[in-house]
C-alpha positions as CSV (number, residue, x, y, z in Angstrom):
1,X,79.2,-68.3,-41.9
2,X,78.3,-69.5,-45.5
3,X,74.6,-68.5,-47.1
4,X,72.8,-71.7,-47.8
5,X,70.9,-71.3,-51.2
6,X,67.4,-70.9,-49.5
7,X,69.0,-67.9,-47.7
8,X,70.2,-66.7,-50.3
9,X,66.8,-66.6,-52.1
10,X,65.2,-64.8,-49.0
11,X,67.6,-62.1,-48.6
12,X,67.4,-60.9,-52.0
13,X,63.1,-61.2,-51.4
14,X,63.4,-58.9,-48.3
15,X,65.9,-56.6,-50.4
16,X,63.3,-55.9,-52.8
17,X,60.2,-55.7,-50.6
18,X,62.1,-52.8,-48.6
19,X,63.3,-51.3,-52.2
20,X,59.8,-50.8,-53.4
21,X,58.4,-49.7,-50.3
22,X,60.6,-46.8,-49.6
23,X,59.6,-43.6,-52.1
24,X,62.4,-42.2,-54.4
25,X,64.7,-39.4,-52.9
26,X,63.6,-37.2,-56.5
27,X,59.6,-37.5,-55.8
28,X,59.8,-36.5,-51.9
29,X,59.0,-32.4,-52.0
30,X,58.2,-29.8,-49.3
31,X,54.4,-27.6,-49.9
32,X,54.7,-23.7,-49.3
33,X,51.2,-23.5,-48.1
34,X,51.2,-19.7,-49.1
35,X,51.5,-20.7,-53.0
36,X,49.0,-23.5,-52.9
37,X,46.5,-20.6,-51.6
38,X,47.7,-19.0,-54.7
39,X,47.3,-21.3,-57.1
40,X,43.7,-22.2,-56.0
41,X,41.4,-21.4,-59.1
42,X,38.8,-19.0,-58.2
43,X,35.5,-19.5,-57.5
44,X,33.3,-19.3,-60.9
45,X,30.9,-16.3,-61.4
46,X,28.2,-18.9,-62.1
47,X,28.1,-19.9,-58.3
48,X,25.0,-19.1,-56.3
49,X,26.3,-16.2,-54.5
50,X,26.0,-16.4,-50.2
51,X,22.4,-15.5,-48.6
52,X,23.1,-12.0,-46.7
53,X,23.1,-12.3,-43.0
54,X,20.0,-10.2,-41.9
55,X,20.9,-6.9,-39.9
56,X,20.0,-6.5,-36.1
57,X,19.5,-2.8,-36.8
58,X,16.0,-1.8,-36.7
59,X,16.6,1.2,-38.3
60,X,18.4,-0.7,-41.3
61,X,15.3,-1.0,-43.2
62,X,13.6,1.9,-42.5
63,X,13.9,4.4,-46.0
64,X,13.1,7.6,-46.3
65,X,9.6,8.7,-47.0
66,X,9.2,10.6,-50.4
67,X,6.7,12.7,-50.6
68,X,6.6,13.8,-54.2
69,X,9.2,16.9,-53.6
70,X,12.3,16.7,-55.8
71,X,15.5,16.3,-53.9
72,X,16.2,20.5,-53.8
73,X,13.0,21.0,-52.8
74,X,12.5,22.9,-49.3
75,X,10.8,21.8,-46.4
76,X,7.0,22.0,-45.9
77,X,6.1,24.7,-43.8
78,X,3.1,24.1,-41.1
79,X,0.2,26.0,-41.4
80,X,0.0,29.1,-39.9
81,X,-1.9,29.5,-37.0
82,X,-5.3,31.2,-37.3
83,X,-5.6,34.6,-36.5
84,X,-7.3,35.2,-34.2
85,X,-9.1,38.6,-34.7
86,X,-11.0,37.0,-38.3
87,X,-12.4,35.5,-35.4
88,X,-14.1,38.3,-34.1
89,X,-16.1,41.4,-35.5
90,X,-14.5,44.5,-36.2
91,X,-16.4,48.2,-34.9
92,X,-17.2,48.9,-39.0
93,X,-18.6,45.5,-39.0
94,X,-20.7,46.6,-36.1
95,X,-21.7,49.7,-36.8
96,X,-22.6,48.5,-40.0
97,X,-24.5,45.9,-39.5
98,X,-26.4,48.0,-36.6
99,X,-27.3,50.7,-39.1
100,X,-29.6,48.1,-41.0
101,X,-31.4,47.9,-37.3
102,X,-31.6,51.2,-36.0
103,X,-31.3,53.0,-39.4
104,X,-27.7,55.0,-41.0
105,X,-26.4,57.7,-38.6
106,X,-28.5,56.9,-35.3
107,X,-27.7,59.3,-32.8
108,X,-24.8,57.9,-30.6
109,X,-24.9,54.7,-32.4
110,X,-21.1,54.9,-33.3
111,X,-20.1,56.1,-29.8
112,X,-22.1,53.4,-28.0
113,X,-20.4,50.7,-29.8
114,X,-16.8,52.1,-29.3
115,X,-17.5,52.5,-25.5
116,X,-18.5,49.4,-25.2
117,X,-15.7,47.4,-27.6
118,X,-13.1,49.5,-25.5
119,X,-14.3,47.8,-22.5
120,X,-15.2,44.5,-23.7
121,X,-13.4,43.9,-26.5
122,X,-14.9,42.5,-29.9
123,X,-17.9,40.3,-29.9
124,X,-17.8,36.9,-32.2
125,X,-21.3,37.3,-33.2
126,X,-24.4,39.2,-32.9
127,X,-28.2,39.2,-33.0
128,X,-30.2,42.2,-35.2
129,X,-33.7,42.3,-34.1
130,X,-36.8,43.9,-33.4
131,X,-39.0,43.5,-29.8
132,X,-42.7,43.8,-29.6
133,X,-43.4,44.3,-25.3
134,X,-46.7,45.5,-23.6
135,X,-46.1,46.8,-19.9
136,X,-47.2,49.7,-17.6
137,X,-44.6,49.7,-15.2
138,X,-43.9,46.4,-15.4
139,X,-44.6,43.9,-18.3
140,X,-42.9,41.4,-20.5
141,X,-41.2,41.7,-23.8
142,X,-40.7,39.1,-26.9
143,X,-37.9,39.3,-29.9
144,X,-37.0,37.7,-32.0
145,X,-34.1,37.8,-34.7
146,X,-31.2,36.5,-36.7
147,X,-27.8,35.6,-35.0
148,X,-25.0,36.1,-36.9
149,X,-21.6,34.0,-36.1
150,X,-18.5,34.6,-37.0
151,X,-17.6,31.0,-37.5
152,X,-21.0,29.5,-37.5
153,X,-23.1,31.6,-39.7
154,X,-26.7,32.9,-39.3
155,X,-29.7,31.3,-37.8
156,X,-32.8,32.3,-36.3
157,X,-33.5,33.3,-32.5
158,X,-36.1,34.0,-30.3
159,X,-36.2,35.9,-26.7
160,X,-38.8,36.8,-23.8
161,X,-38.0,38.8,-20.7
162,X,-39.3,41.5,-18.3
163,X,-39.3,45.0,-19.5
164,X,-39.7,48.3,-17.2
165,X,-41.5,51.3,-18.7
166,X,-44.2,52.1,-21.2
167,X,-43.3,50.3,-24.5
168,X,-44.9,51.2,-27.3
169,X,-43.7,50.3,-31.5
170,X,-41.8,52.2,-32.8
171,X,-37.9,52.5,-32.4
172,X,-38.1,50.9,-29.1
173,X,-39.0,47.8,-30.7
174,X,-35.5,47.5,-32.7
175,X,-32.7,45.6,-30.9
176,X,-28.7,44.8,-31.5
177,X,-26.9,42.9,-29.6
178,X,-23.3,41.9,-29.3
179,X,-22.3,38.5,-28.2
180,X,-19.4,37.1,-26.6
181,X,-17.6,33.6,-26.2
182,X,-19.9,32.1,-27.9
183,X,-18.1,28.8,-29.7
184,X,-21.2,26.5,-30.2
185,X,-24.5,28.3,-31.5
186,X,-26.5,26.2,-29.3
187,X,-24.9,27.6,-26.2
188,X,-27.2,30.8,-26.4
189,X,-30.6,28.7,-25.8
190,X,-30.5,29.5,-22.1
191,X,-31.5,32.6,-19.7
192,X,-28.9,35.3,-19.0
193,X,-29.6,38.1,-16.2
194,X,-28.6,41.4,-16.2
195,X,-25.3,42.0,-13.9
196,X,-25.3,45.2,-11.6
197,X,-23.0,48.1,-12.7
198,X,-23.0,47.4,-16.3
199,X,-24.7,50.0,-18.3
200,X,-24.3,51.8,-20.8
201,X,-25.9,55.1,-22.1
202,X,-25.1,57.1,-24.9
203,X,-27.4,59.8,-27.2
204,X,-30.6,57.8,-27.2
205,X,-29.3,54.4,-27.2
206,X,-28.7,52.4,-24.2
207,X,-27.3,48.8,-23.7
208,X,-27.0,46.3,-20.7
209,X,-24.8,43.4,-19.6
210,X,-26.2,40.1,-19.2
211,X,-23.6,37.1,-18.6
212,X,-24.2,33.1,-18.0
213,X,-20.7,31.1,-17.8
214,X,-18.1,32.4,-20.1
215,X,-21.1,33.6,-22.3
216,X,-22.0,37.4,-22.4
217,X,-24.7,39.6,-24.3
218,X,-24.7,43.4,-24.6
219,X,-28.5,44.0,-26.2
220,X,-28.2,48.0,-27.4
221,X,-31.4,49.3,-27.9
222,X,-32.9,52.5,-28.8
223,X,-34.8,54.6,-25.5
224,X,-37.7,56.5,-26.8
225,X,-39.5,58.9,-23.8
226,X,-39.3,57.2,-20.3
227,X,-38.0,53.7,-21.6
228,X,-34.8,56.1,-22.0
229,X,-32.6,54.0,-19.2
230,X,-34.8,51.3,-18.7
231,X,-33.7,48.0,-18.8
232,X,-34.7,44.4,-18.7
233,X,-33.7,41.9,-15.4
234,X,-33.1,38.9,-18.1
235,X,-33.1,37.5,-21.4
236,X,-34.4,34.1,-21.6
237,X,-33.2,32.6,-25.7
238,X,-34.8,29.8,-27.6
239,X,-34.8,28.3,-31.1
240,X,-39.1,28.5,-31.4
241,X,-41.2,31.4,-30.5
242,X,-43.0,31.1,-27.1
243,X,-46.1,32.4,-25.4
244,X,-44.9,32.4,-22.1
245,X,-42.3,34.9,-21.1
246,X,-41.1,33.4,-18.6
């Protein structure tokens, strides 16, 4: 069938409309996506760099504490423990001290503090004194002193109690004593009786037990005629002198 002009004219239209829209066979290409990764510029050094992600670890910000050693330094040793016989006094500490009291070389002095560190062990303080007492038969006695402690150091003290015999001056009236477990000075301010079946007796000395608590005194003191073996039924302490013995 013949083409009329008109469709002629519309043909060639629709012709070129579908030549334009259809891309050219050279410009259609396939993208490796592998070498577009590659060819990606990288990012500049100027950028803001990315805010860490804070640990969960609670240990992850916990650093070493230095504590001025260098880094081949050894360990810090702990203390040594305290030994404990600087504690106590020692026999030549004793006998020493006691010689000031009773005089140097007292008869049985030495022997009557060994005996009695053998079976007590050593004291952690002491009292050297001197005792004035009045009593026929029976009476009362009042001392007084300085305590010396190991830890502590020296203080005054002051004592009553009964006596039994005829005291009169002289060496009678001089007084050691060795005391034991005593931690706190103030401790001693009490009364301490004598317990039963601790004496001891040696030359012209002789020394009793007296205990309260933990707490025990061993007064030593020097028997002169009948007050040789005579002893006391308590010793009452204080920090002031006092009238009444009791």
């Amino acid at each position: 069938m013949p083409f009329t002009p008109t469709a002629r004219v519309l043909a060639a239209l629709l012709v070129a409309c579908l030549t334009l829209a259809m891309p050219a066979r050279g410009e259609v290409r396939s993208v490796d996506p592998d070498a577009a990764a590659a060819a990606k510029p990288a990012p500049s050094s100027s950028a803001t760099p990315a805010t860490p992600k804070p640990s969960t670890d609670v240990n992850a910000d916990l650093a070493p504490v230095d504590n001025g050693a260098g880094a081949g330094s050894p360990p810090a040793q702990a203390a040594p423990p305290a030994d404990a016989s600087s504690q106590t006094y020692h026999k030549d500490d004793l006998i020493g001290a006691a010689d000031g009291v009773f005089g140097k070389g007292a008869k049985g002095l030495a022997g009557i503090i060994e005996k009695i560190l053998k079976d007590q062990g050593e004291p952690n303080g002491y009292i050297a004194g001197r005792e004035a007492a009045a009593a026929l038969v029976v009476g009362v006695r009042y001392g007084s002193g300085t305590l010396t402690h190991k830890v502590e150091g020296q203080r005054p003290v002051y004592w009553t109690g009964p006596s039994l015999g005829f005291d009169v001056g002289g060496d009678a009236a001089k007084v050691f004593v060795l005391v034991y477990n005593l931690y706190d000075s103030q401790d001693l301010y009490k009364r301490y009786p004598e317990v039963e079946g601790h004496a001891y007796f040696v030359g012209g000395l002789s020394a009793t037990y007296l205990r309260r608590g933990d707490i025990a005194i061993i007064p030593i003191r020097l028997g002169v005629g009948v007050r040789l073996g005579a002893n006391v039924g308590y010793m009452k302490f204080s920090e002031k002198s006092k009238l009444l013995p009791f």
